[in-house]
C-alpha positions as CSV (number, residue, x, y, z in Angstrom):
1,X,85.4,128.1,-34.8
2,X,87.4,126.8,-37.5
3,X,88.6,123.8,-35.7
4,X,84.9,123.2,-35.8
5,X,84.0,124.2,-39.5
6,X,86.9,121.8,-40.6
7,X,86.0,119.0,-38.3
8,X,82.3,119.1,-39.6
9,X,83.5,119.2,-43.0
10,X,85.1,115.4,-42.7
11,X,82.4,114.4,-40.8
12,X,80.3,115.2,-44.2
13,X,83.1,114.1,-46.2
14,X,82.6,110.7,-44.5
15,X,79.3,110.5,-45.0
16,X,79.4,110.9,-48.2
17,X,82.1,108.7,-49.1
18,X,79.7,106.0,-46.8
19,X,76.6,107.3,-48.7
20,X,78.3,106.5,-52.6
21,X,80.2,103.7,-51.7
22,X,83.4,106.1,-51.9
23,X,85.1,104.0,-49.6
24,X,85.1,100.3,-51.0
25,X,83.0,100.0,-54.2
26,X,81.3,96.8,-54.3
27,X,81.3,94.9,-58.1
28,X,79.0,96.0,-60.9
29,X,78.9,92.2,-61.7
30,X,79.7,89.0,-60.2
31,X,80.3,86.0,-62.5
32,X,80.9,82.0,-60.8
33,X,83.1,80.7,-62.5
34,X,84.3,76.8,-62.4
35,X,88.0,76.6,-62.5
36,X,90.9,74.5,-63.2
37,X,93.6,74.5,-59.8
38,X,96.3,76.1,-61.5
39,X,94.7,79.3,-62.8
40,X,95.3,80.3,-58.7
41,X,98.2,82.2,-59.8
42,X,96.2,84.3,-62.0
43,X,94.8,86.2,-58.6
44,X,96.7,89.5,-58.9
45,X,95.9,90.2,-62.4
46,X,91.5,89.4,-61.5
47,X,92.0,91.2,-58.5
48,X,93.1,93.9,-61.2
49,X,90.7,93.1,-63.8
50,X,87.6,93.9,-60.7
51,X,89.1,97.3,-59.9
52,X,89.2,98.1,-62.9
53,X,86.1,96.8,-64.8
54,X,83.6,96.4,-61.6
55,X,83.4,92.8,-62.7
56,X,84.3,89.9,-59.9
57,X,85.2,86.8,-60.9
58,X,84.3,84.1,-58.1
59,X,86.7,81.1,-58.9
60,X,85.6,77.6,-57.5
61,X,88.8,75.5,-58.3
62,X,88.4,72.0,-59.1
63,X,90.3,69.0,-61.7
64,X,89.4,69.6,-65.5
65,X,87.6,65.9,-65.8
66,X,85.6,66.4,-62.5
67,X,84.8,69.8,-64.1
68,X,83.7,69.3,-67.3
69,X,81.9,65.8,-65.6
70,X,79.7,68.8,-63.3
71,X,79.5,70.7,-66.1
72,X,77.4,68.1,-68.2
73,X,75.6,67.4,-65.6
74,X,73.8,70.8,-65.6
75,X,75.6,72.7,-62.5
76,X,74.9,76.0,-62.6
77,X,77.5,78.4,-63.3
78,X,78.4,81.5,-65.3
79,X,82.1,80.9,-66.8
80,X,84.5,77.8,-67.0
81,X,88.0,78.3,-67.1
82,X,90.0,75.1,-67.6
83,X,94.0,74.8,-69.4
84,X,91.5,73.5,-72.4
85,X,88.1,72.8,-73.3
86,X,88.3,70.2,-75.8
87,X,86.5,67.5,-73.6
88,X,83.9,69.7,-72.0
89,X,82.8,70.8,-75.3
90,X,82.9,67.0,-76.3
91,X,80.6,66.5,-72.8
92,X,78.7,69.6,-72.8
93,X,79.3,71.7,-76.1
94,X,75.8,73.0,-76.4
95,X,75.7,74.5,-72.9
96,X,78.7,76.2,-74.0
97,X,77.6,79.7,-75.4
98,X,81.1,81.5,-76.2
99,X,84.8,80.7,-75.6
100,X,87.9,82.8,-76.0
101,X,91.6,81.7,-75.8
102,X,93.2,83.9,-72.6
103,X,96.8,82.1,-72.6
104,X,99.2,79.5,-74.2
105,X,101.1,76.4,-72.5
106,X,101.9,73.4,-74.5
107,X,102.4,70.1,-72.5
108,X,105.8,68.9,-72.7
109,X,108.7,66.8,-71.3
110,X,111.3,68.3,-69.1
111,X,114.8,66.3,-68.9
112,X,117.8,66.8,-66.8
113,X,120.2,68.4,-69.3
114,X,123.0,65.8,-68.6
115,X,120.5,63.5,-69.7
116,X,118.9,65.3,-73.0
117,X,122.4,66.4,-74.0
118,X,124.5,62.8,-73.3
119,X,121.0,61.7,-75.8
120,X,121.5,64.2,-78.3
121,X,117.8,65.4,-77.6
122,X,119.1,69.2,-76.9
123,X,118.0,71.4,-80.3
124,X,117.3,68.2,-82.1
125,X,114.6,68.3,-84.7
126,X,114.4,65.2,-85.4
127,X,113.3,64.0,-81.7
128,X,110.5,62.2,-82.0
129,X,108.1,60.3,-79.2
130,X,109.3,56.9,-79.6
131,X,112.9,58.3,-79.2
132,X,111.4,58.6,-76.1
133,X,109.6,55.6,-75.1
134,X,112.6,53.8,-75.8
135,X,115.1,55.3,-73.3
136,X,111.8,54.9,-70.6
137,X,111.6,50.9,-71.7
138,X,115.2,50.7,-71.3
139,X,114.6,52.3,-67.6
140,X,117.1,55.1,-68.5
141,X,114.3,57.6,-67.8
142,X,112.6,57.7,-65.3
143,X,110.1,60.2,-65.1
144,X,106.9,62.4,-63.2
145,X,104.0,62.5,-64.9
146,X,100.1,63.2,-63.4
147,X,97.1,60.7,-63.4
148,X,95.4,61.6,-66.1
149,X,92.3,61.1,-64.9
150,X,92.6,63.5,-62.4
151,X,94.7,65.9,-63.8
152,X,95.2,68.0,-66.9
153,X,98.5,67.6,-67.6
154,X,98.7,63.8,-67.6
155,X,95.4,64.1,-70.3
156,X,97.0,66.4,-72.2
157,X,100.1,64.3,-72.4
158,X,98.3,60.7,-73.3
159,X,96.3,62.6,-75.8
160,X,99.7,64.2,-77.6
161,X,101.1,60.6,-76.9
162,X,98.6,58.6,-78.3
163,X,98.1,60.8,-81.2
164,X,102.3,61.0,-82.2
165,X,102.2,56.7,-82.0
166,X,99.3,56.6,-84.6
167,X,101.1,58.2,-87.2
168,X,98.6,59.4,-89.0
169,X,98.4,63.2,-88.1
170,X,94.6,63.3,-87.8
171,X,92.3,62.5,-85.2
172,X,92.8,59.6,-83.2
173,X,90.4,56.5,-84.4
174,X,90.2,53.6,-81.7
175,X,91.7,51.5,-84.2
176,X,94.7,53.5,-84.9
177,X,95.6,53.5,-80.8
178,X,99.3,51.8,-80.4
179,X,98.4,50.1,-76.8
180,X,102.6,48.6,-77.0
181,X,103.7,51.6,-78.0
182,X,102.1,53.8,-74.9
183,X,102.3,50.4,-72.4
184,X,106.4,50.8,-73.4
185,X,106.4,54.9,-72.8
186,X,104.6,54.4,-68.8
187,X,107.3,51.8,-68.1
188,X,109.6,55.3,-67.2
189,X,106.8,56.4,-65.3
190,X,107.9,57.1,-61.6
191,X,106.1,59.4,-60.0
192,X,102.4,59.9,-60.5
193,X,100.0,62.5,-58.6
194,X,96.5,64.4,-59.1
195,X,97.8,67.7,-59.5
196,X,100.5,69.0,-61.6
197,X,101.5,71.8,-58.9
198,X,101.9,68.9,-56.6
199,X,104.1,66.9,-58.8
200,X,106.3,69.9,-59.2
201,X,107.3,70.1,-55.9
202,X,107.2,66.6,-55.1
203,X,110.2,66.2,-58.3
204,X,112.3,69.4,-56.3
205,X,112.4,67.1,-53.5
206,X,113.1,63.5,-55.6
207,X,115.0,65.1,-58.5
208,X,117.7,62.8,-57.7
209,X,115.9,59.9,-58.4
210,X,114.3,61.0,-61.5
211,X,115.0,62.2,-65.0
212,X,112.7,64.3,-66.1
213,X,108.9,65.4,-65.6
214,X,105.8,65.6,-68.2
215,X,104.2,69.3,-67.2
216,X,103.0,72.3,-68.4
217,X,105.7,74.5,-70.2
218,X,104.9,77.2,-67.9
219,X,105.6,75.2,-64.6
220,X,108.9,73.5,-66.1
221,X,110.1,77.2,-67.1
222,X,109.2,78.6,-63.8
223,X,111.9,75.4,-62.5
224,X,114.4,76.4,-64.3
225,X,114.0,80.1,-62.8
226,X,113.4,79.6,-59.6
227,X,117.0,78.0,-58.2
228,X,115.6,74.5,-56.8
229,X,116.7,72.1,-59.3
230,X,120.3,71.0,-58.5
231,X,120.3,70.4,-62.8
232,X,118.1,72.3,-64.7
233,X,115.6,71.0,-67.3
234,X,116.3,70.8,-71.4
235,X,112.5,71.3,-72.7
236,X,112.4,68.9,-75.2
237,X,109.6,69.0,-78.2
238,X,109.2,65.8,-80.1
239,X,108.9,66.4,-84.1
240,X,105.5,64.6,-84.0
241,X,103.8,67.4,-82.0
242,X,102.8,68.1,-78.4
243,X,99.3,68.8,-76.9
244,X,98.9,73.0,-76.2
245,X,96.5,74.5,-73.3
246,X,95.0,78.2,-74.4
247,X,93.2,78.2,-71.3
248,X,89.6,79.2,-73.1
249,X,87.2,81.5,-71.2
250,X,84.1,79.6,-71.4
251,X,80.7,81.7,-71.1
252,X,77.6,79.1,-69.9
253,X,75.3,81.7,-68.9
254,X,74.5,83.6,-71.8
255,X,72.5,86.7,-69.6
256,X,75.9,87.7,-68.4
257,X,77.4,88.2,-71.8
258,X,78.1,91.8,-71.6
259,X,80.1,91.2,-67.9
260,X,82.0,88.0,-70.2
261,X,82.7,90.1,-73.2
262,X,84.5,92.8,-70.7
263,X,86.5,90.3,-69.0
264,X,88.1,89.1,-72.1
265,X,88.7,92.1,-73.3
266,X,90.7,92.9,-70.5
267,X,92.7,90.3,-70.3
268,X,93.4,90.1,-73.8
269,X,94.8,93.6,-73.7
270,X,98.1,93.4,-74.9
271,X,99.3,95.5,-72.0
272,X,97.3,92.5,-69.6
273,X,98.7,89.6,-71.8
274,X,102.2,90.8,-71.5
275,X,101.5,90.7,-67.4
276,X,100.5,87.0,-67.7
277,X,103.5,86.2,-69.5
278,X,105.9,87.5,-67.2
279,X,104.1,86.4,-64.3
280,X,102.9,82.9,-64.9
281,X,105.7,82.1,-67.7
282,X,102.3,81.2,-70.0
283,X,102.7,82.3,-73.9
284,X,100.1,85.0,-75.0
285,X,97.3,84.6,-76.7
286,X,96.8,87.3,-78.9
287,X,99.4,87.6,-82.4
288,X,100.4,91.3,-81.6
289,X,102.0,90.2,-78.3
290,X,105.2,87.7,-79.6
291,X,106.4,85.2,-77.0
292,X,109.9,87.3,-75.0
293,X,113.3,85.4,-74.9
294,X,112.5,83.0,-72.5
295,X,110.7,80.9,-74.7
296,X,112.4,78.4,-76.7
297,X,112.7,79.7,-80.2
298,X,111.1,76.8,-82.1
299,X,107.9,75.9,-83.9
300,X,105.5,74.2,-81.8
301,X,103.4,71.5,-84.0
302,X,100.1,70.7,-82.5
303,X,98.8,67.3,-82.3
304,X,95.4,66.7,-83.2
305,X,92.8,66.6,-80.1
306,X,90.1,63.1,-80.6
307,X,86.8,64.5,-82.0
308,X,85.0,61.5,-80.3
309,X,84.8,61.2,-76.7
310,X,84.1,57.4,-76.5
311,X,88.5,57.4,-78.0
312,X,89.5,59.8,-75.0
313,X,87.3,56.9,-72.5
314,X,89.1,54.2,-73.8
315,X,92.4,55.9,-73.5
316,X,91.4,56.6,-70.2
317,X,90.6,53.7,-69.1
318,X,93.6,51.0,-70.7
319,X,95.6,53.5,-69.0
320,X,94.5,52.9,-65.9
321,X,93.6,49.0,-66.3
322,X,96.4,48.1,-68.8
323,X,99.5,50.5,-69.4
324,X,100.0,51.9,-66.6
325,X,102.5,50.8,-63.2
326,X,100.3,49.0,-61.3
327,X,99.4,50.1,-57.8
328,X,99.3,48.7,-54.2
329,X,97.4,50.9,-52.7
330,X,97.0,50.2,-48.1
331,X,93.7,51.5,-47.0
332,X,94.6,51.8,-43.0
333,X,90.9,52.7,-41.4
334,X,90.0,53.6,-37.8
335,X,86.9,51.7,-36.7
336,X,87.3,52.6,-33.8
337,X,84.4,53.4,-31.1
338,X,84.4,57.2,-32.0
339,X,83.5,56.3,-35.5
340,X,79.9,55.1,-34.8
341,X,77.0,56.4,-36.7
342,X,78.0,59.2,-39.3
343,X,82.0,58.1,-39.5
344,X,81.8,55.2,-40.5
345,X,78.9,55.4,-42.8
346,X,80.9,58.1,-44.5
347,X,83.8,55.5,-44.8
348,X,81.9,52.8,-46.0
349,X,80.4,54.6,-48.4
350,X,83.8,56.4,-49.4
351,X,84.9,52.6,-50.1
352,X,81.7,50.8,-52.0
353,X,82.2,54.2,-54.3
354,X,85.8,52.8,-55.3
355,X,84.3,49.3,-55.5
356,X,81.9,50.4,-58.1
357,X,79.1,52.0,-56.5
358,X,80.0,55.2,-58.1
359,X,78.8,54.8,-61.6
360,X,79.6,58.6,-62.6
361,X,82.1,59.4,-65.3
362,X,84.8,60.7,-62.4
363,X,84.0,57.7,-60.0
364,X,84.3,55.0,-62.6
365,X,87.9,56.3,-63.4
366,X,88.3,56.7,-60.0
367,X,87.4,53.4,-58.8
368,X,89.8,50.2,-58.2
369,X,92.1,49.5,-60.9
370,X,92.9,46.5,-63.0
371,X,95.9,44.6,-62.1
372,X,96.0,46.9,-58.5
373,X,96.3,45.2,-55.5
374,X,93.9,46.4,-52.4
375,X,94.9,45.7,-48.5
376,X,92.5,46.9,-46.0
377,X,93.9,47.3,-42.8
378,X,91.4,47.9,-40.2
379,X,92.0,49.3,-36.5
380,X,90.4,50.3,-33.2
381,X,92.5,48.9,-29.8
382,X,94.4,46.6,-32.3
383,X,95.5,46.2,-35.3
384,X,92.9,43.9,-37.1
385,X,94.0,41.5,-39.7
386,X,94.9,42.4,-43.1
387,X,92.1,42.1,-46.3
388,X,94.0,41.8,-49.1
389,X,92.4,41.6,-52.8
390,X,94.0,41.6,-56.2
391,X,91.7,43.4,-58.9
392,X,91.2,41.4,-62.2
393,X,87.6,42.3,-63.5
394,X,86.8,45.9,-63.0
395,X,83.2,45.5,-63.8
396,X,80.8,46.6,-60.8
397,X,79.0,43.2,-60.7
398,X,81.9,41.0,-61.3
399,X,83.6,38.7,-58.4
400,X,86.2,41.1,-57.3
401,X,85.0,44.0,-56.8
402,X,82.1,42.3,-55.3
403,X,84.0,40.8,-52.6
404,X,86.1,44.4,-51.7
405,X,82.6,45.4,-51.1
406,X,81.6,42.5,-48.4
407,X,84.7,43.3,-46.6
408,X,83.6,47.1,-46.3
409,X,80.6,46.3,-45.6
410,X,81.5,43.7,-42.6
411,X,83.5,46.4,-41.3
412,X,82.5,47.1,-37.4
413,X,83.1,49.9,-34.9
414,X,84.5,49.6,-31.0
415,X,87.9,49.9,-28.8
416,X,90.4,53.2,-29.1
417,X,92.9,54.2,-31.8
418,X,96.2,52.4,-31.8
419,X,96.8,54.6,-35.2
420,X,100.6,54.2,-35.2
421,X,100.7,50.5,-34.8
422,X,98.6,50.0,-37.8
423,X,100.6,52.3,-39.9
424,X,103.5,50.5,-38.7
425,X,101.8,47.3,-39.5
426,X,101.2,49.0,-43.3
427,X,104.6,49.2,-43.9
428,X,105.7,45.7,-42.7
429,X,103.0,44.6,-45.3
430,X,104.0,47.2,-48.0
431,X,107.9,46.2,-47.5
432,X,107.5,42.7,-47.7
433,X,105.3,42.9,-51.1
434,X,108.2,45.2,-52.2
435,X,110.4,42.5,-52.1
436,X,108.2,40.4,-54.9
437,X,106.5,43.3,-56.6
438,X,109.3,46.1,-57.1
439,X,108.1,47.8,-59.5
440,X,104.2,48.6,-58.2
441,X,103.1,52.0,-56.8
442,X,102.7,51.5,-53.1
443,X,100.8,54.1,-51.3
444,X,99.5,54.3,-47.8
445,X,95.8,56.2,-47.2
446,X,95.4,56.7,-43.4
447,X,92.1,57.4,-42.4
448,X,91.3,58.2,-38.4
449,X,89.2,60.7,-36.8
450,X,91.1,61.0,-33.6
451,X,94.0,61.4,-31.9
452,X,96.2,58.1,-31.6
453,X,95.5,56.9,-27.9
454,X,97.2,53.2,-27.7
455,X,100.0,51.6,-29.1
456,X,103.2,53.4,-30.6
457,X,103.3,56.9,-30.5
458,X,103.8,59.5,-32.9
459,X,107.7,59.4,-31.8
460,X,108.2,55.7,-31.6
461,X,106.6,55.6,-34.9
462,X,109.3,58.3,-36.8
463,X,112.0,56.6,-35.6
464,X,111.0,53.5,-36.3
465,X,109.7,54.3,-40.3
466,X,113.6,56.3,-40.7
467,X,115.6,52.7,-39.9
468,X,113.4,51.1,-42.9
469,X,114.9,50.2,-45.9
470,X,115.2,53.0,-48.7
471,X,112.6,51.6,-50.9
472,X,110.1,51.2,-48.0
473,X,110.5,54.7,-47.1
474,X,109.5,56.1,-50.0
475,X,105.8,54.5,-49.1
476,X,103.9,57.8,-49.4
477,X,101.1,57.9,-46.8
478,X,98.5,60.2,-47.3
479,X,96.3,61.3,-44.4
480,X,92.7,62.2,-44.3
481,X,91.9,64.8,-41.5
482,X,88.5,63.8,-40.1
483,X,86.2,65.0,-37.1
484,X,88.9,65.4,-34.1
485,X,91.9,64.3,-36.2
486,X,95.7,66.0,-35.1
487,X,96.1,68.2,-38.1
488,X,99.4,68.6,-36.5
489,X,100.5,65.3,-36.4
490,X,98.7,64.1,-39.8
491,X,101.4,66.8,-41.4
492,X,104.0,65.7,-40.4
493,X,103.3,62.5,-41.5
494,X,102.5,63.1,-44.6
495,X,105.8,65.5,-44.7
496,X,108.4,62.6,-43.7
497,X,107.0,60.3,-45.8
498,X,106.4,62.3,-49.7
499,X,102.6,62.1,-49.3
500,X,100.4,65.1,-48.6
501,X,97.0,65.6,-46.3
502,X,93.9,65.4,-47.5
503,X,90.6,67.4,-45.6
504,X,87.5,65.4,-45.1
505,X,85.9,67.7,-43.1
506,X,85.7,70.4,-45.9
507,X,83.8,68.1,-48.0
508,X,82.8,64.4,-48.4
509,X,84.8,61.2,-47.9
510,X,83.7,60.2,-51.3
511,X,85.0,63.0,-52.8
512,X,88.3,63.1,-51.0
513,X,89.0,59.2,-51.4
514,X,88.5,60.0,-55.4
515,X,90.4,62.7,-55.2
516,X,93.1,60.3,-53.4
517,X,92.8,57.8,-56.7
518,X,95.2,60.3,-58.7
519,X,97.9,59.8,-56.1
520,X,98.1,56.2,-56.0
């Protein structure tokens, strides 16, 4: 009988608990928020914040430009969190109906400490940018920094940069940009990419080839910590000022206020602030909560941010047109039969978008490139003969971008997928340009939506690409999975040759192939 009572008294128990939502509580409030990539590691303390305020935040991660470029465009969402929302407010400031700063990570420059010491840069004051420049003209260093158009840590940087060579400690007027001053700095630039979590792990792998990397204070610390760098990294701060993200909490939709106002208070608790700092290595926001002993001990001086958006464009853009190392960038495309109807529609599209087509703020920095040479190299059965175009005038209606566009548009579907003889094929093109044109970018973007099914295999095609010369090697390629692509195979690929793999069936080719741009 008491077996029974008991037994019915869990049953009820259960019920109950089912009845209230005893068991797992759903949310009082759920706020979409649009988010820069590398607030992922800020998980376990929002996972935290929800149980402990009701109030889930629903990140959607994407690049800071691509963003704030959705964001102006009237997307609907309740909260932005990007590293800083100077540019969005310069886009989009009146959607923008409060902002709070949550954390602090200036942009800097990390150098091997042979280097900064045998330079006299370690706890040297007087450091200042063209210091700098000079040892990367002189091709002493050689260093990792992100596209800045893709990435917020490359923005940052050219923003601090520009603003140190005016001189003028204000904000930047077009007339006071030093276009010799920054062309001379990217000279040292070796290693570029769209992501600055990317770059960090691309530079543990290279580190011997390069000198130092241009990222977030946070990520450079985290480096030194984690026991992958064969020499660790002197931080340096030049005297003139560096660039600072405080990660602003952004509230667009003013009905969910109260649910903002709750989520910044939590995390600017100093209890919660202290949690960030020793888990993501980012400096609190909040004056109560001092910066531990990890932290270099030094005044940071913050550069002034451009109040005028049309100066950040045209930094933008002779950046990617004028100052930058020029790129070769391989297109090797499957036209093969499988690709009828939907596939290659999607690729041609992908393509006229990079050829102008895209007149958006994200696609016309993402599109061809002044002084970048294009080869397509198409393939079904065969390898089909190389396209190759050299981009002078960047303007959608001018001669060269409207001839990359009759080649995309001439392209035509049929035969199986030798994939690995093109690729091989890309690299006998992309080693013999090497030999004139040293000091381009040369990338590789394979594009197939099948398994390869003629031609060299998979096997033949490794052993082949590790008896090429050093420098040809080090041709990144960087596959897009598509339809009934070998994820498999397309990793490993993109693992023994630096690149990384890109999805294209999670979203469109256009957006991928953009996405791409900041890589090449």
């Amino acid at each position: 009988m008491g077996r029974k009572i008991i037994l019915g008294l869990l049953g009820l128990g259960l019920w109950l608990a089912l009845l209230t939502g005893c068991g797992r509580s759903e949310p009082e409030a759920t706020l979409k928020v649009l988010a820069g990539s590398e607030l992922q590691d800020m998980a376990p303390v929002l996972r935290d914040l929800e149980s402990t305020t009701g109030v889930r935040l629903a990140m959607e991660y994407t690049g800071s430009l691509d963003g704030a470029e959705r964001l102006a465009g009237g997307e609907k969402v309740d909260l932005a969190w990007f590293s800083h929302g100077k540019y969005l407010t310069l886009l989009a400031g009146s959607r923008i109906a409060a902002q709070e700063k949550i954390m602090l990570s200036p942009v800097v420059l990390g150098v091997r400490e042979s280097r900064a010491r045998a330079w006299g840069w370690i706890d040297n004051p007087n450091l200042t940018w063209r210091d700098i420049a000079a040892k990367a003209a002189s091709g002493e260093l050689r260093y990792a920094m992100t596209d800045p158009a893709s990435s917020n840590t490359g923005f940052t940087a050219l923003i601090g940069l520009a603003s140190a060579f005016s001189g003028r400690g204000e904000a930047l007027q077009p007339e006071a940009i030093d276009a010799v001053a920054l062309k001379s700095f990217f000279t040292g630039q070796a290693l570029t990419a769209g992501s600055s979590g990317w770059l960090a792990e691309r530079y543990v792998q290279e580190q011997d080839r390069l000198d130092g990397m241009i990222n977030y204070e946070s990520v450079l610390l985290g480096l030194n910590a984690g026991g992958q760098l064969r020499e660790k990294l002197t931080l340096v701060y030049p005297r003139e000022g560096i660039v600072t993200a405080d990660y602003p909490l952004m509230l667009l939709n003013p009905a969910q206020r109260t649910a903002y106002q709750t989520v910044v208070d939590y995390l600017r608790q100093p209890d919660i602030q202290r949690r960030i700092m020793e888990q993501t290595l980012r400096r609190p926001a909040v004056a109560a909560v001092p910066p531990d002993g990890r932290f270099p001990d030094r005044l940071l001086v913050e550069a002034p941010f451009p109040g005028n958006r049309d100066v950040i464009d045209r930094l933008l853009f002779a950046y990617l047109d004028e100052q930058r190392r020029p790129g070769h960038a391989l297109f090797v495309l499957d036209v093969s039969g499988s690709m009828k109807g939907e596939g290659i529609e999607q690729l041609k599209t992908a393509l006229l978008n990079l050829a102008g087509a895209d007149q958006s703020l994200s696609g016309r920095f993402a599109r061809f490139r002044g002084r970048e040479r294009i080869t397509f190299l198409p393939f079904s059965s065969n390898v089909l003969p190389a396209q190759n175009f050299q981009v002078g005038d960047t303007a959608t209606e001018g001669s060269d971008m409207r001839a990359i566009r009759q080649a995309v548009t001439a392209l035509q579907v049929g035969g199986k997928t030798a994939l690995f003889s093109a690729l091989q094929r890309a690299y006998e093109i992309g080693g013999q340009a090497q030999v004139t044109e040293p000091n381009r970018y040369y990338s590789i973007v394979l594009m197939s939506d099948g398994q390869s099914n003629q031609g060299l295999s998979e096997a033949e095609f490794l052993q082949w690409h590790r008896n090429l010369p050093a420098s040809t090697q080090n041709i990144r390629v960087f596959p897009v999975l598509f339809a009934e692509a070998d994820d498999a195979s397309m990793k490993r690929l993109a693992e023994a040759t630096g690149g990384r793999v890109f999805d294209g069936r999670s979203e469109s080719l256009s957006q991928v192939f953009k996405a791409i741009r900041g890589y090449q």
